[in-house]
C-alpha positions in Angstrom: 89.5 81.7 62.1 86.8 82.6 64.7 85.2 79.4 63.7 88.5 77.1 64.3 88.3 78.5 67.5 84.6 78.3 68.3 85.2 74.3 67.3 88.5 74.4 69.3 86.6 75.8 72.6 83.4 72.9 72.0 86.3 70.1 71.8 88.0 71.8 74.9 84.8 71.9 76.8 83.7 68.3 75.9 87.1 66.8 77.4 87.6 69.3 80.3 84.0 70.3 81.2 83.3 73.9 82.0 85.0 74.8 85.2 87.9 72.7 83.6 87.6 74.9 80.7 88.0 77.9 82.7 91.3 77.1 84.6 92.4 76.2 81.0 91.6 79.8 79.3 93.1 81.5 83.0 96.0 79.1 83.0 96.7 80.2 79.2 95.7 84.4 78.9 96.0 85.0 82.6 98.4 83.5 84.6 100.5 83.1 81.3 101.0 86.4 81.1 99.6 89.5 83.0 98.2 92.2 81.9 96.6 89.3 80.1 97.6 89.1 76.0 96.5 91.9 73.7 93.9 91.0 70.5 93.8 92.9 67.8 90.9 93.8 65.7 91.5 90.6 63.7 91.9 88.7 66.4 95.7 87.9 66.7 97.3 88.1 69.6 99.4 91.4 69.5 103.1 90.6 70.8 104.1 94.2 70.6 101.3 95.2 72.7 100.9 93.0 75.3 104.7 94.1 76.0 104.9 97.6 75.4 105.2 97.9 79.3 109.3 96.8 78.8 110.0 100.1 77.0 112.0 102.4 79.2 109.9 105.6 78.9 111.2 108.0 81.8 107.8 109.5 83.5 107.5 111.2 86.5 109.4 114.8 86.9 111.7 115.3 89.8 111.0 117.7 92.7 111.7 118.8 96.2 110.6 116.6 99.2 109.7 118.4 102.1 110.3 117.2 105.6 106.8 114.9 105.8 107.4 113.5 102.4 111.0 112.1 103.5 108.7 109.3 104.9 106.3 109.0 101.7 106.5 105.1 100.0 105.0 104.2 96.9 103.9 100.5 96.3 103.4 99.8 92.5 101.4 96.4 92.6 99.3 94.4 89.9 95.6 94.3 89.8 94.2 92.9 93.2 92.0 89.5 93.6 90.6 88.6 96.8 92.2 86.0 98.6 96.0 86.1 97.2 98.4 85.7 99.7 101.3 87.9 98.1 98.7 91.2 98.2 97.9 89.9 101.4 101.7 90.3 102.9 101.8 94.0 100.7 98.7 95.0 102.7 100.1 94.0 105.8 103.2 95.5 105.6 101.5 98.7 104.1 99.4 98.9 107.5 102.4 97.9 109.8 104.9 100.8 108.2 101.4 103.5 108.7 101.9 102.5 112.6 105.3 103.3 111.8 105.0 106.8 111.1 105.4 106.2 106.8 102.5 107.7 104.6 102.0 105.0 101.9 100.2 105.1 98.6 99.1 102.1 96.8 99.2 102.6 92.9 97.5 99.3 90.8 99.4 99.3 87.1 98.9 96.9 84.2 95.1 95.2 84.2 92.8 95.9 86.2 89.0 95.2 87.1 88.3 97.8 89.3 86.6 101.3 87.7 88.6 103.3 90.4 91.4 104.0 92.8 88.8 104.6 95.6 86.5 100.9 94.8 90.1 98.9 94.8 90.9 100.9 98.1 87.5 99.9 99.7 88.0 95.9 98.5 91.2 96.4 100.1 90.1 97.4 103.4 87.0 94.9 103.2 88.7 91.5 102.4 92.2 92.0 103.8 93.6 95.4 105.9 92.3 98.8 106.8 94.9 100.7 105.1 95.0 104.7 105.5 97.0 104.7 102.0 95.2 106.3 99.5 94.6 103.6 96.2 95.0 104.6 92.6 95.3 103.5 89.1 97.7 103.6 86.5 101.5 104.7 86.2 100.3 108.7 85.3 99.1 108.5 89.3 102.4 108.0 90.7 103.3 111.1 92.8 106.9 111.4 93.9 108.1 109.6 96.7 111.1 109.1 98.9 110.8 105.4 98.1 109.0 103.8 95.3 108.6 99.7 95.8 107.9 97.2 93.1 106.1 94.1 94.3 105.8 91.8 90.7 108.0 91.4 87.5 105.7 93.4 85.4 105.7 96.4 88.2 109.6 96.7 87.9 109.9 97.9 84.6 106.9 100.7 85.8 109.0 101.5 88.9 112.2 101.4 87.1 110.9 104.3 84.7 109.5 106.6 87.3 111.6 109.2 88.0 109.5 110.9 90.7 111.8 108.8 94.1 114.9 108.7 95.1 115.4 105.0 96.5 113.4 102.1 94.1 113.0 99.0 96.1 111.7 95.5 95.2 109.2 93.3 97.7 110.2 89.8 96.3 108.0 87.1 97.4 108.9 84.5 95.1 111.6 83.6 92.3 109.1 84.7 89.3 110.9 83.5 86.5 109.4 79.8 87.6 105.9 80.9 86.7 107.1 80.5 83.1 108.8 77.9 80.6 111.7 78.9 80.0 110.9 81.2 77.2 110.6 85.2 76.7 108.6 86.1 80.3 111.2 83.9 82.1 114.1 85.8 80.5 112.1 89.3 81.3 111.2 88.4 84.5 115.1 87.6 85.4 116.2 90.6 84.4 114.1 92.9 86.9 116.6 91.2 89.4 119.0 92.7 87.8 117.9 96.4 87.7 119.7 97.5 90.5 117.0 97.9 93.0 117.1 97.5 96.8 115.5 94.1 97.8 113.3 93.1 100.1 112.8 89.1 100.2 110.2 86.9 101.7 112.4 84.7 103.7 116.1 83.5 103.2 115.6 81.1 100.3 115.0 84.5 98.0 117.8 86.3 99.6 120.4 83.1 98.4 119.0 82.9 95.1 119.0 86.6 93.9 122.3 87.2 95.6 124.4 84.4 94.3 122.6 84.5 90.5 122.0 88.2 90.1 124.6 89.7 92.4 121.2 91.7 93.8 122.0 93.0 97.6 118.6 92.2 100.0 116.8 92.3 103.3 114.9 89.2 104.6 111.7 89.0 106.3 110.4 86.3 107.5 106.7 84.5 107.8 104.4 84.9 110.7 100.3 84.7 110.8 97.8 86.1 112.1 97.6 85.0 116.1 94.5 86.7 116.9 92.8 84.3 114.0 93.9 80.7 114.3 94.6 78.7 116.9 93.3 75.2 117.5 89.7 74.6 118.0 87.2 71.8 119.1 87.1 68.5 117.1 84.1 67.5 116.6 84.3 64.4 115.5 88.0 63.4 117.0 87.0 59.8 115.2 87.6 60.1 111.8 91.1 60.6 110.9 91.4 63.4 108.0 94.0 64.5 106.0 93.8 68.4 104.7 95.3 69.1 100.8 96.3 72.7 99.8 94.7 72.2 96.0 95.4 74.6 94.0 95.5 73.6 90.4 95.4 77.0 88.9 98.8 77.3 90.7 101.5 75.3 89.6 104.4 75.9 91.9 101.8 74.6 94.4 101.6 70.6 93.2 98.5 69.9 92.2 98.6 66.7 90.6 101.5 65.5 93.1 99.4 66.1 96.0 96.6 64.1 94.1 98.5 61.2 93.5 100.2 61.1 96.9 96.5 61.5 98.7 95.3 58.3 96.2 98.3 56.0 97.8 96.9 57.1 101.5 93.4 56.4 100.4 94.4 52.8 98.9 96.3 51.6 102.3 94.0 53.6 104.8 90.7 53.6 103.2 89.0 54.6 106.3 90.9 58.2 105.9 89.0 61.3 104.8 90.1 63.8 103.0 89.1 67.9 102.6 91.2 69.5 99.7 90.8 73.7 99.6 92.2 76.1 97.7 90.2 76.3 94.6 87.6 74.3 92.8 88.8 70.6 92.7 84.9 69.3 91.1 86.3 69.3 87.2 88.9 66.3 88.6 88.2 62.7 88.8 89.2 62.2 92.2 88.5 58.6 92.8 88.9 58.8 96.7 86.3 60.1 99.3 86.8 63.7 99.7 85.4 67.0 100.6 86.1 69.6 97.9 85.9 72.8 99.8 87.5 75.2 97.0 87.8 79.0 98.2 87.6 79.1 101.8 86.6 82.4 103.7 89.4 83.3 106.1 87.6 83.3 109.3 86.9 79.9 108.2 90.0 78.7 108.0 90.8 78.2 111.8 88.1 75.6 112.3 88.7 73.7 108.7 92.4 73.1 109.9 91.6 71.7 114.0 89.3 69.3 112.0 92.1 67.7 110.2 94.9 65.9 111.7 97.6 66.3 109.1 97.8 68.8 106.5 100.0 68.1 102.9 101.1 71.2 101.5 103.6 71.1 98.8 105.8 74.3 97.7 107.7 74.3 94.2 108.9 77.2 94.5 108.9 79.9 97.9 106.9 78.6 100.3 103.2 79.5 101.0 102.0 81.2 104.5 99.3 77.7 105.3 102.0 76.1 106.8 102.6 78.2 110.1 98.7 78.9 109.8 98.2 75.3 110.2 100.7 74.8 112.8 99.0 77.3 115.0 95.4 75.5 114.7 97.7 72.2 116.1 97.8 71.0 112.4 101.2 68.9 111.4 102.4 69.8 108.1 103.8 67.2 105.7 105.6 69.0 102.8 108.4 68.5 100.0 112.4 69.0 100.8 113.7 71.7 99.0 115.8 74.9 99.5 113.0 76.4 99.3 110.7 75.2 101.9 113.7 74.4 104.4 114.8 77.8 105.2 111.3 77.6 107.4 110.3 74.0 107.6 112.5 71.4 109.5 112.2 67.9 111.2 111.3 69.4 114.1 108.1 71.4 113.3 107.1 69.4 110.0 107.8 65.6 108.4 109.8 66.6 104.4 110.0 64.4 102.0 111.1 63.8 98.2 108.7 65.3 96.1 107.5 62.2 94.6 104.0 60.6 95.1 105.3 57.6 97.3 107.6 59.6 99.3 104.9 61.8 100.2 102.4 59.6 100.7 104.6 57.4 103.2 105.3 60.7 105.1 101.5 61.2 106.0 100.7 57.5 106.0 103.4 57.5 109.1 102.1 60.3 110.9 98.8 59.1 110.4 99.3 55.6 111.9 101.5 56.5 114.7 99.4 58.7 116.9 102.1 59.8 119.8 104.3 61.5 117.0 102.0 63.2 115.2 100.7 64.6 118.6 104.3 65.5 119.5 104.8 66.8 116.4 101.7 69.2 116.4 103.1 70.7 119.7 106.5 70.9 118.6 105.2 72.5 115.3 102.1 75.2 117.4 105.8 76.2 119.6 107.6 77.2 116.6 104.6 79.1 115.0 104.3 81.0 118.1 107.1 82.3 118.4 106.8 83.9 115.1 105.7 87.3 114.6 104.3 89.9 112.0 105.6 92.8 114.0 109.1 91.7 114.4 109.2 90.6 110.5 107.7 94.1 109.5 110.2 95.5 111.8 113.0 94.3 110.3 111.4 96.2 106.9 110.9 99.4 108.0 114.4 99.1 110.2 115.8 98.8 106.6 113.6 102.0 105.2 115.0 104.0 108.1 118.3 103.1 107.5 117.8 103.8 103.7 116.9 107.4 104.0 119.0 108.2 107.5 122.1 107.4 104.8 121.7 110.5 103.0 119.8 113.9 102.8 116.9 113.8 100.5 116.5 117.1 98.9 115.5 116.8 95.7 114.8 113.5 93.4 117.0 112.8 90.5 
């Protein structure tokens, strides 16, 4: 068996090269499930294993709050990579609530790479905020809490079997059950929606979709970015027209190969275009256009990378990302994909939709491209709108609906 594999893995690596190779074995053990698929000593992969986590297996005794604990929140999250944008809102709001007056704890269940609760609590404050909470691992660290949030499919079935809280909650940033075909984790990723918890959803999209599907009652908070990071900076080269692509092929709600083809009907009637795609590493696709793959791109990068470009494609299959009001504060225009799902932000007057098809979307940039007054009006009309956007006011509305929650009754003791 281990040599059918070995020969599978050569024949794998001579079509797809290695970095292709790579996003193969993450798209199929990691993203494809997570914690990633248990082995056992023979080498199968262990069904019962890999999902012992669904078991309900109460943990957690109850106990007495006292008056500082009434404002104590546990956040149950999965193992933390640098870069992702759904940790990134977690952190945020974590440090926005702190402000608030909330002590927070941050407990990492399921896989994870770090050794420690204190080295995940330092690459926390290092790549994304400077959270106070303290960081640790594994369900057995979950102290009791007034309020205990899941943030991820696999963290609901942790949080719905801790006992130590009196209010479980659910941070949903997007509908999970699409990261699957429509097999066993889409079916166990539905039914967290349905395990009575209060939700809190990343924009109004989430908060129509659980509600009329799974009956589940939630509080929306919107998208804002960071306005002390990007805003628009000089061009230096205001001569060659270029056309930013969020690539991400690892991701699939985010379009890869859409995007590709659309960007290869720009390049065929507008040769003269360039093209930066970041993201991830692009260099195992034949991309027969001129183009700068700029893969992972540091943050405080980012501002300058976008006032380079003059339109940016970003396509969302799912809930939207946070690039587009990023790009529209760096004077960006956004072309994306029409959809529930992106227009509960996006609208014809801060971005140009289309059908999610390769010549729909490829007409939509071509036409900003070539008419020069609209996509200028457009890039004002689009920086307005983002500015009027705020973190504060979004995390606001969140820990307006944690006051609320524990103002509605006396906690005394957790049961």
């Amino acid at each position: 068996m281990l040599k059918r594999k070995f020969h599978t893995l050569k024949r794998l690596h001579a079509k797809l090269g290695l970095r292709g190779l790579l996003i193969h074995l993450w798209n199929r053990f990691i993203l494809r499930r997570h914690p990633a698929a248990s082995f056992t000593t023979q080498g199968c992969i262990d069904v019962f294993k890999s999902y012992d986590f669904l078991s309900f297996q109460a943990f957690g005794a109850s106990t007495s709050l006292d008056a500082q604990e009434m404002r104590t929140i546990n956040w149950v999250i999965p193992d933390v990579g640098i870069g992702g944008g759904g940790h990134l809102n977690i952190f945020r709001l974590v440090v926005q609530l702190e402000q608030r007056g909330y002590l927070c704890r941050i407990i990492i269940v399921g896989y994870t790479h770090f050794n420690s609760g204190e080295e995940a609590r330092e690459s926390i404050r290092k790549h994304f905020f400077p959270i106070d909470a303290e960081v640790s691992i594994g369900e057995p660290s979950l102290k009791p809490a007034a309020i205990t949030v899941a943030t991820s499919w696999i963290t609901a079935y942790a949080v719905r079997n801790f006992q130590g809280t009196h209010h479980r909650c659910y941070f949903v940033q997007d509908y999970e059950p699409y990261f699957y075909a429509h097999g066993s984790d889409y079916c166990l990723a539905e039914a967290t929606y349905r395990m009575g918890f209060h939700g809190i959803t990343a924009g109004g999209w989430l908060a129509e979709k659980l509600a009329s599907l799974h009956g589940m009652k939630t509080v929306t908070m919107g998208f804002s970015y960071d306005h002390g990071l990007y805003r628009p900076l000089p061009r230096r080269d205001p001569e060659i027209r270029r056309v930013f692509f969020y690539a991400r092929p690892v991701t699939y709600r985010r379009g890869f190969e859409l995007g590709l083809l659309a960007l290869d009907l720009v390049a065929q009637k507008m040769p003269e275009v360039s093209f930066i795609l970041a993201g991830w590493d692009a260099s195992s696709y034949h991309i027969p256009f001129h183009h700068l793959n700029a893969g992972n791109v540091a943050v405080k990068d980012l501002p300058d990378l976008y006032s380079q470009c003059d339109v940016a494609l970003v396509l969302s299959l799912t809930n939207l990302s946070l690039l587009p009001l990023e790009l529209m504060a760096c004077g960006c225009p956004v072309v994306s994909n029409r959809g529930e799902n992106t227009e509960w932000l996006l609208s014809e007057d801060n971005a140009v939709l289309a059908d999610a098809t390769p010549e729909a979307l490829g007409d939509a940039l071509i036409s900003l491209l070539q008419d020069e007054n609209r996509r200028l009006r457009l890039a004002e009309a689009s920086m307005r709108f983002a500015t009027n956007t705020s973190w504060d006011e979004e995390a606001g509305k969140v820990a307006g609906f944690f006051d609320e929650l524990l103002s509605s009754q006396s906690i005394e003791k957790i049961a």
